[in-house]
C-alpha positions as CSV (number, residue, x, y, z in Angstrom):
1,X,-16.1,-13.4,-19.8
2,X,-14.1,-10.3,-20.7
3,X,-11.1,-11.5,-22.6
4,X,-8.6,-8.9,-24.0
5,X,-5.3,-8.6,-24.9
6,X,-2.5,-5.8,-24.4
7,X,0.8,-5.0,-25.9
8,X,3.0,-2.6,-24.5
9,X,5.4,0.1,-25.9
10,X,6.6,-0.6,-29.2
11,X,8.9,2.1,-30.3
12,X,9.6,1.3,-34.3
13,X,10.6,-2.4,-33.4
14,X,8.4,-3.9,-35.8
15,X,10.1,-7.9,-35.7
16,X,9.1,-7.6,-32.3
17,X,5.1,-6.7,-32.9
18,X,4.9,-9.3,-35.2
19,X,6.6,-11.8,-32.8
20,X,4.1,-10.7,-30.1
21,X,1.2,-11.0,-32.5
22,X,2.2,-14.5,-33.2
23,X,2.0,-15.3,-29.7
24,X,-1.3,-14.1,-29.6
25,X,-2.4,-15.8,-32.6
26,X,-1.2,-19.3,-30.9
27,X,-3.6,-18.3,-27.9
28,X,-6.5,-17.6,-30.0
29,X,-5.7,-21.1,-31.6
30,X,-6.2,-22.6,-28.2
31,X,-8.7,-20.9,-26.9
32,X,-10.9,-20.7,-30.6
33,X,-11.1,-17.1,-29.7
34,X,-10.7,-14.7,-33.0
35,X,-13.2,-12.1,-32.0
36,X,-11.1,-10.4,-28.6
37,X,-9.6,-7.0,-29.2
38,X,-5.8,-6.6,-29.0
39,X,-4.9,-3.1,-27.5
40,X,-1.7,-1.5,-28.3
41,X,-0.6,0.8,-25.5
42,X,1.2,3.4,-27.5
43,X,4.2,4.7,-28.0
44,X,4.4,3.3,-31.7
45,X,7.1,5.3,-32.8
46,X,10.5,7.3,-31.5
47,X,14.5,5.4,-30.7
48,X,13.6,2.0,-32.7
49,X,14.5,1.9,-36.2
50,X,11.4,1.0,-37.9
51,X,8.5,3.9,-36.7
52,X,7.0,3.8,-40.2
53,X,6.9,0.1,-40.5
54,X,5.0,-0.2,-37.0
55,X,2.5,2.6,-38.3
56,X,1.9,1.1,-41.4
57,X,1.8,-2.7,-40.1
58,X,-1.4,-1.4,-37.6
59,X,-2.9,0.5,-39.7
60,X,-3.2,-2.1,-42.4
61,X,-4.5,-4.5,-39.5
62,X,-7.2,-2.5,-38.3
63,X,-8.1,-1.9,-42.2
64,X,-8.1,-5.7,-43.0
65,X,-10.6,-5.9,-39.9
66,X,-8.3,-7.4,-37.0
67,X,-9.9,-6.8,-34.2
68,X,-7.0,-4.2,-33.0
69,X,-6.8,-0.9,-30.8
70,X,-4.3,1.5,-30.1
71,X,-4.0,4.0,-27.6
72,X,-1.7,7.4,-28.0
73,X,1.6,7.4,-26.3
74,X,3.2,10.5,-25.4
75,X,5.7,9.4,-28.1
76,X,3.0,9.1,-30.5
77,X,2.1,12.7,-29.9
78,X,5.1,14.5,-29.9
79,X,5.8,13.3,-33.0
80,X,2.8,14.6,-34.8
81,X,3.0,17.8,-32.9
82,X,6.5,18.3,-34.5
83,X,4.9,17.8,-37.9
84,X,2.3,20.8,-37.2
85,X,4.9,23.0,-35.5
86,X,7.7,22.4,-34.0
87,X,8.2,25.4,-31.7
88,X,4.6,24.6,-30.4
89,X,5.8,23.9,-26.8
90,X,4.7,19.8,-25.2
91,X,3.4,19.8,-21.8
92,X,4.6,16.9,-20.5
93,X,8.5,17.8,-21.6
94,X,10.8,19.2,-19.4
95,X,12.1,22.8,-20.8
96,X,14.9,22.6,-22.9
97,X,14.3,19.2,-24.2
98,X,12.7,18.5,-27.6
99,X,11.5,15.6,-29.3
100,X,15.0,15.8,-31.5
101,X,17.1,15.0,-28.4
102,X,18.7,12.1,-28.4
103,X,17.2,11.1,-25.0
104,X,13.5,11.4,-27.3
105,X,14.3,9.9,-29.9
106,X,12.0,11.3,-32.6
107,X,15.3,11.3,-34.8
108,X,14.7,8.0,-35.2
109,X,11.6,7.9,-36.1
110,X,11.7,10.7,-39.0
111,X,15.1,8.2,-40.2
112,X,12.7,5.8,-40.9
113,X,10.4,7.9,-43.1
114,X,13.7,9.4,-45.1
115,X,14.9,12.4,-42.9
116,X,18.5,11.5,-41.8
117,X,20.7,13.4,-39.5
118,X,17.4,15.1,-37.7
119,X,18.9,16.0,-34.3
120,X,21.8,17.5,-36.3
121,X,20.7,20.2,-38.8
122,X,18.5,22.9,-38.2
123,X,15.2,22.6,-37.5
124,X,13.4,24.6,-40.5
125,X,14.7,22.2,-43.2
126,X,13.8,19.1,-41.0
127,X,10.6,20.7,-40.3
128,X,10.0,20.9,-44.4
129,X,11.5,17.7,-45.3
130,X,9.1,15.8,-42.6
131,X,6.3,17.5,-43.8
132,X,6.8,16.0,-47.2
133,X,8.1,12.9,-46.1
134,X,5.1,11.6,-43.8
135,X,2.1,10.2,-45.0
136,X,-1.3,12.3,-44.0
137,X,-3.0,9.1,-43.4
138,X,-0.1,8.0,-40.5
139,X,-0.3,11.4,-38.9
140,X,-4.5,11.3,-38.9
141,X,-3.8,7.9,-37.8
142,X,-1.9,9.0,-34.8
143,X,-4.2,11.5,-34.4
144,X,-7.1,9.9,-33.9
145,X,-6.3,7.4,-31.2
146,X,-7.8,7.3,-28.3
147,X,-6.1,8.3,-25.4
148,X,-7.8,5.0,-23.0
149,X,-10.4,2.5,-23.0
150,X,-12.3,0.4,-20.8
151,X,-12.7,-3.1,-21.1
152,X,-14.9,-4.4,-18.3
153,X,-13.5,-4.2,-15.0
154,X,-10.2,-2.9,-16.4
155,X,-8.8,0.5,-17.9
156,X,-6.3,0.5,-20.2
157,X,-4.1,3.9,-20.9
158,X,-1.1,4.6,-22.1
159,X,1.1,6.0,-18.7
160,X,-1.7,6.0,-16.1
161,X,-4.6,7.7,-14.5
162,X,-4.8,10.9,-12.1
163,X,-5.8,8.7,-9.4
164,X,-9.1,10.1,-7.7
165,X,-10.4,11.9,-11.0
166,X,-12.9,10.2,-12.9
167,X,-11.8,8.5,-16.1
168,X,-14.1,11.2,-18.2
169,X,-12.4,14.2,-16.5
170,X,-9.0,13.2,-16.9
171,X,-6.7,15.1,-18.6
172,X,-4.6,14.0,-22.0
173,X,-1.5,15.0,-20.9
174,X,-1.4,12.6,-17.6
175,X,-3.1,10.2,-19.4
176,X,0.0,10.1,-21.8
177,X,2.9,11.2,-19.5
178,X,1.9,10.8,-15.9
179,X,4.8,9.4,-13.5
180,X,4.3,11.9,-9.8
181,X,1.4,10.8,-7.8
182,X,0.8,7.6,-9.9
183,X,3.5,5.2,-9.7
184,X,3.5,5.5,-5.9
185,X,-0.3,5.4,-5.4
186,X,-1.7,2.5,-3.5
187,X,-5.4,2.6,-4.1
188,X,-7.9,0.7,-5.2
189,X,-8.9,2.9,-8.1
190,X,-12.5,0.6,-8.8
191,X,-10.6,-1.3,-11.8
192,X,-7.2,-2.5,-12.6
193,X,-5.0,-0.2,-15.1
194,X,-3.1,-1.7,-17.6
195,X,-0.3,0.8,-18.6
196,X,3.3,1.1,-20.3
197,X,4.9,4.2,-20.4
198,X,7.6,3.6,-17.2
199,X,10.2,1.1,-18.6
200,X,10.9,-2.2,-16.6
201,X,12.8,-5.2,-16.9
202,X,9.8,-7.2,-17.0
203,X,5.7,-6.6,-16.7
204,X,4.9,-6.1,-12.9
205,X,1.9,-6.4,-11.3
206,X,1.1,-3.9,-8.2
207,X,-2.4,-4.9,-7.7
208,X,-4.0,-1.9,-8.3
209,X,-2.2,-1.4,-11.6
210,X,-0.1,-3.5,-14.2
211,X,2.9,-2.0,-16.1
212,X,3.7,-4.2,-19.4
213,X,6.2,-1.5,-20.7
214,X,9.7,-4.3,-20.8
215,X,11.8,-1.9,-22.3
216,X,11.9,-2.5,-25.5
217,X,13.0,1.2,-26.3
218,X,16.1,-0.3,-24.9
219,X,16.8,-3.6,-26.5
220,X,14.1,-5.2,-23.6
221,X,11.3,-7.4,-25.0
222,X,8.0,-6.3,-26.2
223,X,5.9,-7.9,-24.4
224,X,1.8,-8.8,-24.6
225,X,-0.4,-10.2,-22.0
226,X,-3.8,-11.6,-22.1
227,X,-6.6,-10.1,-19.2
228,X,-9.5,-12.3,-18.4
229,X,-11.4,-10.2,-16.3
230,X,-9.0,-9.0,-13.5
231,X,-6.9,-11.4,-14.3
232,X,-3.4,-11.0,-16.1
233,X,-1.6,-13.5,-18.3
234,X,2.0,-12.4,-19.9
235,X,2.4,-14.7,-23.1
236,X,5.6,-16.9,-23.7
237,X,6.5,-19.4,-26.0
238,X,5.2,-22.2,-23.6
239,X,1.9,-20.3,-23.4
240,X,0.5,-18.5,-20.5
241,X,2.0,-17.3,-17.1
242,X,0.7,-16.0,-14.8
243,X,1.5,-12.2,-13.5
244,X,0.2,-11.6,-10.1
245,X,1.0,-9.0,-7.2
């Protein structure tokens, strides 16, 4: 059996990973499973107040050896697209907005690494002080994320899939910001998606796609699930309950 677990968008609230992670380390302690990969879903950093703290918590996981992954959020890239320029333009914003606007966040995030007052000064000193501020191995970090994986009969992505193109001709940018002709797509797409990226109250499954993405940009839970083949598990205190369509 295909067992994996999945936590959504995290944005810089690092009590509320390791919260999740504890719930998942009580279902590995009553299942005896140790060995199962837990996939982050992205969006590690931007509007929370802790981005560097959630960076630095995974990677010193995935160093120790937890059996971790995490996928690239559109959050995740803006911010280290900023770092290497930030005039060069994101495809998934609208024009006018950058990642400094409030309604981004990436102020936030650079806060947390020692930059204060971001969306208020100009952008060349930011730019600099950034630069300096970051650590190389978070931004190759961030870099180097895949943008989905498959596990069994499921795909798991950041904001969705470009439904009718094959997974290995998909393209990064829907990948990490897709919304139009996803959200409202019926089909079966030959596995379930497990996604974030759209902010809910609470994880909803649509049958041919599960959103775990509770909000907790906006002072929502984080929340993690457990997948068991097609099967979908969010996990309380109490244990598991079930999420179905």
């Amino acid at each position: 059996m295909t067992r994996t677990y999945a936590i959504g968008d995290i944005h810089g609230h690092i009590a509320l990973l390791e919260y999740v992670h504890s719930l998942i380390a009580a279902d590995r302690a009553r299942t005896g499973d140790h060995d199962s990969p837990v996939i982050h879903l992205g969006d590690l950093v931007d509007r929370g107040p802790d981005c560097r703290a959630v960076v630095q918590f995974l990677i010193d996981g995935m160093a120790a050896g937890q059996p971790w992954q995490v996928i690239k959020g559109n959050h995740d890239r803006m911010f280290t697209r900023f770092l290497r320029d930030p005039k060069e333009p994101e495809p998934g914003l609208k024009p006018g907005l950058s990642w400094l606007h409030p309604r981004l966040g990436g102020a936030a995030t650079l806060s947390s690494y020692g930059v204060k007052n971001a969306a208020d000064r100009p952008i060349a000193p930011v730019h600099a002080e950034a630069v300096a501020a970051v650590p190389q191995a978070h931004i190759d970090f961030i870099d180097s994320r895949p943008v989905w994986l498959q596990r069994g009969e499921v795909v798991y992505v950041h904001a969705g899939i470009r439904p009718g193109v094959p997974m290995n001709q998909q393209a990064e940018t829907d990948l990490v910001w897709i919304r139009d002709g996803w959200l409202d797509d019926p089909r079966d797409h030959g596995f379930l998606v497990v996604h974030g990226h759209t902010a809910l109250d609470h994880a909803t499954h649509y049958g041919n796609r599960v959103n775990i993405d509770s909000s907790a940009a906006y002072g929502g839970p984080l929340t993690a699930v457990v997948v068991e083949r097609r099967d979908v598990f969010v996990l309380t205190e109490a244990g598991r309950v079930p999420l179905r369509p």
